[in-house]
Each structure stands twice: as C-alpha cells, then as structure tokens.
SEDO-388735 format. One record per atom (N, C-alpha, C): residue number from 1; residue in one letter; x, y, z. Coordinates in nm, 3 decimals, decimal comma. Example, Ala and Ser with C-alpha at 12.3 -4.5 7.8 and 13.67 -1.06 7.14 Angstrom:
# residues 2
<k 1 r a px 1,319 py -0,569 pz 0,780>
<k 1 r a px 1,230 py -0,450 pz 0,780>
<k 1 r a px 1,320 py -0,330 pz 0,780>
<k 2 r s px 1,285 py -0,225 pz 0,708>
<k 2 r s px 1,367 py -0,106 pz 0,714>
<k 2 r s px 1,290 py 0,003 pz 0,787>
***
This chain:
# residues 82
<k 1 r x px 0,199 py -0,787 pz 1,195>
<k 1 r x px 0,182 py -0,876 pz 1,082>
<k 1 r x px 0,034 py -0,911 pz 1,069>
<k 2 r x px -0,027 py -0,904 pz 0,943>
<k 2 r x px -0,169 py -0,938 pz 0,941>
<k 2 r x px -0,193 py -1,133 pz 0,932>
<k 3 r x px -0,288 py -1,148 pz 0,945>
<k 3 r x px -0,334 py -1,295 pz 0,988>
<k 3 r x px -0,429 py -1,324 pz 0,909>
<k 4 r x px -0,561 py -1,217 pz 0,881>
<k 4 r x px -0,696 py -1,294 pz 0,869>
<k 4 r x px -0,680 py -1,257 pz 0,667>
<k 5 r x px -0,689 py -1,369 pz 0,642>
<k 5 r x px -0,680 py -1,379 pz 0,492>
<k 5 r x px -0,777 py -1,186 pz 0,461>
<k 6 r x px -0,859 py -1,183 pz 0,485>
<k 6 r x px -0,939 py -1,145 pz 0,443>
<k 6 r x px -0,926 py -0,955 pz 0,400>
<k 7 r x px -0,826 py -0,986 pz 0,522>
<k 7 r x px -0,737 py -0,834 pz 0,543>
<k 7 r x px -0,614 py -0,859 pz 0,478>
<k 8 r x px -0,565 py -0,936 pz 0,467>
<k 8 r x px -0,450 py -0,961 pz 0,345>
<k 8 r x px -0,489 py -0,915 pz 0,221>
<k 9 r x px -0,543 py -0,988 pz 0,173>
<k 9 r x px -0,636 py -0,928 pz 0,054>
<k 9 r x px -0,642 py -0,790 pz 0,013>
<k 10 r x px -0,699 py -0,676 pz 0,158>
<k 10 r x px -0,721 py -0,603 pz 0,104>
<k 10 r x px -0,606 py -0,498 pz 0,129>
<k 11 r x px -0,449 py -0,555 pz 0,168>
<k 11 r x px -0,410 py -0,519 pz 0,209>
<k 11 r x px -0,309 py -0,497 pz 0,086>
<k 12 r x px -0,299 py -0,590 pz -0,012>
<k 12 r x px -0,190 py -0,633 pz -0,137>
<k 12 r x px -0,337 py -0,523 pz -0,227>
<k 13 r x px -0,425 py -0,564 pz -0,233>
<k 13 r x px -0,501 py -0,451 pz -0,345>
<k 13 r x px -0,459 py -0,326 pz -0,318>
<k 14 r x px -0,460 py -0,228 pz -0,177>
<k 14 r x px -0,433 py -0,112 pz -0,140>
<k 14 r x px -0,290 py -0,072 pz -0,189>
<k 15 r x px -0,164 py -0,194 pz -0,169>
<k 15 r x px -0,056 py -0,155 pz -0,215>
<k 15 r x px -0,058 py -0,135 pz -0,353>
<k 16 r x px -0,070 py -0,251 pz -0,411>
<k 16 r x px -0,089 py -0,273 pz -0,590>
<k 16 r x px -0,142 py -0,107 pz -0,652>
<k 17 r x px -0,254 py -0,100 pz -0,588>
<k 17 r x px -0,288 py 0,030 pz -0,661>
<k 17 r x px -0,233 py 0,158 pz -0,590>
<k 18 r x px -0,150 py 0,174 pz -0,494>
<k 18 r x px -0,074 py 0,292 pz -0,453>
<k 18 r x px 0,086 py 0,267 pz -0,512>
<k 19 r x px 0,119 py 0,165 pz -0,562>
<k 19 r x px 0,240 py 0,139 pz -0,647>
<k 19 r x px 0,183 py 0,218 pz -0,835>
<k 20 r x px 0,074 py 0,149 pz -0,835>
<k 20 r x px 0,035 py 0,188 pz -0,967>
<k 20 r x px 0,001 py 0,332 pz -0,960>
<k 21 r x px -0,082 py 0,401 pz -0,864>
<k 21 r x px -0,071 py 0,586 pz -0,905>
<k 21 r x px 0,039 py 0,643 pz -0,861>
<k 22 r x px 0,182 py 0,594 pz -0,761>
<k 22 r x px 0,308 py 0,648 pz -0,775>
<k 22 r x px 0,364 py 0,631 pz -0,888>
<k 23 r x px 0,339 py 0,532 pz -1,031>
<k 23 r x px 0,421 py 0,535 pz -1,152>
<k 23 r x px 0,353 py 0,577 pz -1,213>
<k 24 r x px 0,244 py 0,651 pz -1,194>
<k 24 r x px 0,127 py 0,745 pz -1,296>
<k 24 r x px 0,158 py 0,907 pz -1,256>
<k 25 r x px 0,255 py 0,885 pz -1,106>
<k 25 r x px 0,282 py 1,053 pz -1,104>
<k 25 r x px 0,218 py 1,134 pz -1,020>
<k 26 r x px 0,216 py 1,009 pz -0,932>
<k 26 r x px 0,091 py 1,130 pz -0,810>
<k 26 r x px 0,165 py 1,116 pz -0,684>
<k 27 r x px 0,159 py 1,236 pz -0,589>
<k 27 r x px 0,245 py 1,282 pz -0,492>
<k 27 r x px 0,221 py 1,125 pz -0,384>
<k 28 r x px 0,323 py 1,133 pz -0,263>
<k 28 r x px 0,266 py 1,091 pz -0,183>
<k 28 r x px 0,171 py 1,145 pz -0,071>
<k 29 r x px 0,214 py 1,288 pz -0,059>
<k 29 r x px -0,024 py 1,347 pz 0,009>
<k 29 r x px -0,086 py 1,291 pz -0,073>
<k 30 r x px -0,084 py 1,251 pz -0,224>
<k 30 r x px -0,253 py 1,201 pz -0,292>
<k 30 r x px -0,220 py 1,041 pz -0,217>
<k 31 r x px -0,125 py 0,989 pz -0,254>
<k 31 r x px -0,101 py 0,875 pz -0,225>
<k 31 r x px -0,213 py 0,853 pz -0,067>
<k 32 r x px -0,136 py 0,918 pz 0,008>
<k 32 r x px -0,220 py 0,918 pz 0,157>
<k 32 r x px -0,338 py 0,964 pz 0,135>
<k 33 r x px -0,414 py 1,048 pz 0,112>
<k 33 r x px -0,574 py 1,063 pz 0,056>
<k 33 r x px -0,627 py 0,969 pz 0,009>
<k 34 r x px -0,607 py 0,909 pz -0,097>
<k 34 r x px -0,632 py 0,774 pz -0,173>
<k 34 r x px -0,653 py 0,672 pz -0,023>
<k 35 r x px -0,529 py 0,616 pz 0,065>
<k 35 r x px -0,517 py 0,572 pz 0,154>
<k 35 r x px -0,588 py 0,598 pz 0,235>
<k 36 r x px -0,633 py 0,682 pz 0,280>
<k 36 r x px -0,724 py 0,740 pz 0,402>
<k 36 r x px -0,882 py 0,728 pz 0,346>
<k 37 r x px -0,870 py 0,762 pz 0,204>
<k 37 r x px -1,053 py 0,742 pz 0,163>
<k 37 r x px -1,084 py 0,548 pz 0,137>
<k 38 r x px -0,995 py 0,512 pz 0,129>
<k 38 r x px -1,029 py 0,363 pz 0,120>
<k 38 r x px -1,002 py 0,323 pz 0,272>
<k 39 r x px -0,954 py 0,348 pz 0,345>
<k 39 r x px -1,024 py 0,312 pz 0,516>
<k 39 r x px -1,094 py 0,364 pz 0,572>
<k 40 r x px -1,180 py 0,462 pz 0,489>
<k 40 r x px -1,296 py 0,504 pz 0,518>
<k 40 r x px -1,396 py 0,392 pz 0,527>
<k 41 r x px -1,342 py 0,359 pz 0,334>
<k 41 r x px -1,465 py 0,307 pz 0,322>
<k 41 r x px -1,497 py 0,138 pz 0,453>
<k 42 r x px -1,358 py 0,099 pz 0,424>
<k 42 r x px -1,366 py -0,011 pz 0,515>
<k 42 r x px -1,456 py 0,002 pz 0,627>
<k 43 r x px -1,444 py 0,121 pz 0,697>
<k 43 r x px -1,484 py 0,132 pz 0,812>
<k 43 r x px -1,622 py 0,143 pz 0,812>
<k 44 r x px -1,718 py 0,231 pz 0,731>
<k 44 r x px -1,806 py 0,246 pz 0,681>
<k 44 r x px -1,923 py 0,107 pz 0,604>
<k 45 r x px -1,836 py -0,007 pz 0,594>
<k 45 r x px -1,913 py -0,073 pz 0,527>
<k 45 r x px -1,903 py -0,186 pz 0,627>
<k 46 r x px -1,810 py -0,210 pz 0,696>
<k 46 r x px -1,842 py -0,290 pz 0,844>
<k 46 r x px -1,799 py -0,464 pz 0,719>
<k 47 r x px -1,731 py -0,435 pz 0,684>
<k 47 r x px -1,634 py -0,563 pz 0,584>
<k 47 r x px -1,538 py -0,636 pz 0,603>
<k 48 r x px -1,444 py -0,540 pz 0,763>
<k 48 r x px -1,390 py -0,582 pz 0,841>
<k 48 r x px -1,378 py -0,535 pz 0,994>
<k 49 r x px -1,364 py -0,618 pz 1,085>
<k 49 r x px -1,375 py -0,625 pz 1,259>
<k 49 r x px -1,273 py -0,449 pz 1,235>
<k 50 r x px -1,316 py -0,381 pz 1,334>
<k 50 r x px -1,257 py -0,258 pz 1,370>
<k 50 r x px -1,112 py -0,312 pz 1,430>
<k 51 r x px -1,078 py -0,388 pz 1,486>
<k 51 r x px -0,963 py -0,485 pz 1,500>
<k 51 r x px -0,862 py -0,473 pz 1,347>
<k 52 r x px -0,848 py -0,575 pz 1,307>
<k 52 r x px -0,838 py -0,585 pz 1,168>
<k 52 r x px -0,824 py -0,424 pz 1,066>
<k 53 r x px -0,916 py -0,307 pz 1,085>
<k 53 r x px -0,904 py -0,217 pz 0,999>
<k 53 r x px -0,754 py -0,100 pz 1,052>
<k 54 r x px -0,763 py -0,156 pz 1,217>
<k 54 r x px -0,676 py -0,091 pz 1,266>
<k 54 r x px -0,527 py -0,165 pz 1,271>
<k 55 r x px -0,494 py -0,293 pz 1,245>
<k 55 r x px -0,345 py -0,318 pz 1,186>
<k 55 r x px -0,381 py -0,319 pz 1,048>
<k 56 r x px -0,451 py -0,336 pz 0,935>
<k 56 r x px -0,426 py -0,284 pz 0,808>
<k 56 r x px -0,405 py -0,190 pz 0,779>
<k 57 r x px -0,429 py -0,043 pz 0,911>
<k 57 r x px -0,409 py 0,104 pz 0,911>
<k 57 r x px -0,244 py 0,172 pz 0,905>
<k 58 r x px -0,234 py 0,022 pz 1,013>
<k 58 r x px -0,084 py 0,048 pz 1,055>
<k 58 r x px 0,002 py -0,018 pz 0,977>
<k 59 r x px 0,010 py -0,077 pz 0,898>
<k 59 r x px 0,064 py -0,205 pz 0,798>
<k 59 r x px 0,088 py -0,099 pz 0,666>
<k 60 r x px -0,003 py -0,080 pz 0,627>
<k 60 r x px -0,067 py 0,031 pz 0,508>
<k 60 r x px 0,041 py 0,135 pz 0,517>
<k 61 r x px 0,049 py 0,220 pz 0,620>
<k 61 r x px 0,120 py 0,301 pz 0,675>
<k 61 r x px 0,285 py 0,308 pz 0,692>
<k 62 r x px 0,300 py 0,207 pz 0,747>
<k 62 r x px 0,436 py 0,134 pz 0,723>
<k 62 r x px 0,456 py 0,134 pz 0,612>
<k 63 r x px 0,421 py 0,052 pz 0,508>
<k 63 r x px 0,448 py 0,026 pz 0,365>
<k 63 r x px 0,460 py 0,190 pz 0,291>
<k 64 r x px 0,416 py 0,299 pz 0,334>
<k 64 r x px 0,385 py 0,404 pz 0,254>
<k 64 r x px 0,531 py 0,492 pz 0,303>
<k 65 r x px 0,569 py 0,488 pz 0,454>
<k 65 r x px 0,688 py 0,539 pz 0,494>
<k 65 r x px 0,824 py 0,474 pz 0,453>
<k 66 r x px 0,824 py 0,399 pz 0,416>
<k 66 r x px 0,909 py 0,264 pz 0,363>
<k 66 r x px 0,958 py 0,283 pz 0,198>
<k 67 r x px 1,074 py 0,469 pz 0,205>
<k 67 r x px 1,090 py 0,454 pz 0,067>
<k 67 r x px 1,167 py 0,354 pz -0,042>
<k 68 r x px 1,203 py 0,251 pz 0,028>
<k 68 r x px 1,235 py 0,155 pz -0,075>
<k 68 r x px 1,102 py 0,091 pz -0,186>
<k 69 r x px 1,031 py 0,109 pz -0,068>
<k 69 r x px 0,924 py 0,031 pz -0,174>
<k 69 r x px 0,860 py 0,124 pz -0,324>
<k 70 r x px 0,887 py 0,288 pz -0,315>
<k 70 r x px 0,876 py 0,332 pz -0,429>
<k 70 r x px 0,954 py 0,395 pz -0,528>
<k 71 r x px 1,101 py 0,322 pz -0,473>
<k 71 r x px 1,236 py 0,320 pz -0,578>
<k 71 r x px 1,183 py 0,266 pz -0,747>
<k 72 r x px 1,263 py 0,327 pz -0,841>
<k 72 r x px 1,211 py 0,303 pz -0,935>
<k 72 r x px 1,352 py 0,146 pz -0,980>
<k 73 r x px 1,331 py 0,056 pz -1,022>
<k 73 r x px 1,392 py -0,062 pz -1,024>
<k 73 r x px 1,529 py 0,026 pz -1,154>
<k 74 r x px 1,670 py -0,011 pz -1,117>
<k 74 r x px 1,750 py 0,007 pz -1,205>
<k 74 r x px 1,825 py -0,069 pz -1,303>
<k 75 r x px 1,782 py -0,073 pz -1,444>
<k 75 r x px 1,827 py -0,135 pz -1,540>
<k 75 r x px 1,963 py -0,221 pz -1,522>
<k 76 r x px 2,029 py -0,337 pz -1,545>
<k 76 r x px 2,086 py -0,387 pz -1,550>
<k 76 r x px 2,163 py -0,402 pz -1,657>
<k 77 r x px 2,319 py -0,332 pz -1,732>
<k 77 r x px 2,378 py -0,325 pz -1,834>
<k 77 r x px 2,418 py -0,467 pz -1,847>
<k 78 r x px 2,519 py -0,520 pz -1,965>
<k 78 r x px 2,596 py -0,660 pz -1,929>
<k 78 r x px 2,746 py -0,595 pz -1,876>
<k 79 r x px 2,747 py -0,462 pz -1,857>
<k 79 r x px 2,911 py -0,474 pz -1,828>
<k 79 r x px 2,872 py -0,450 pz -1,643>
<k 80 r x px 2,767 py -0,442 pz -1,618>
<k 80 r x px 2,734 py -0,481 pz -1,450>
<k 80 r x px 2,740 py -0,585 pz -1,418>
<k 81 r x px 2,664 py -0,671 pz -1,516>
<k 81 r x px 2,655 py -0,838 pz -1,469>
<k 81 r x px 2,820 py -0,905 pz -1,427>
<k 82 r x px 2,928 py -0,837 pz -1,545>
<k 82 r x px 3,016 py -0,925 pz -1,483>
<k 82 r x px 3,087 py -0,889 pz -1,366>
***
C-alpha cells in the first residue's frame, strides 16, 4: 500500500492515463511500455526516493494484471433493475 502523498499522486495519474489509452485502443504491451517509460522517467529525475519508485513499480503492476480494472462497465436496462 503506498503512504507518501507524493507517490499517490503519481500513482492515480499513471492509472488515469493507462485507463484512458486502454479506451483509445491500445494493447496491454503498449500499455506496459507507456508504464515502463514513465518509471524511467521517475527514476531519472530523482522526484522520488528509489524506495517509493519501487512500491509504485509494484502497485502500478498489480493494477495492470488486475483484469477487472479494464472491464468495459455494462449498461443497465430497466427490466435489470427490477
């Protein structure tokens, strides 16, 4: 579970926009490329403790193996509701 606000942060941006290029139609290898070049950059720009880049690695990761999270939501008729 992450802790330091700071990695939260960049942890809901990373999802947000790997939710948004799975409904634009891009595999999950781009998905993981995308993923892997933005913990580059983290790492590279020293923005967060090497600590920190390594459970947002694993967090990140989780969330990406986790196909519920890129189910597409199913419409709700009224003859379901009752």
């Amino acid at each position: 579970m992450l802790q330091d606000s700071q990695t939260i942060r960049f942890y809901q941006k990373l999802t947000d926009a790997m939710l948004y290029l799975w409904q634009k139609g891009y595999s999950f290898d781009e998905l993981r490329l995308y993923t892997d070049g933005y913990i580059a950059c983290l790492r590279h720009s020293n923005t967060l403790e090497a600590y920190h880049i390594h459970r947002l690695e694993e967090e990140i990761f989780r969330f990406l193996r986790d196909p519920s999270n890129f189910e597409l939501p199913m419409p709700q008729t009224y003859a379901n509701i009752r």
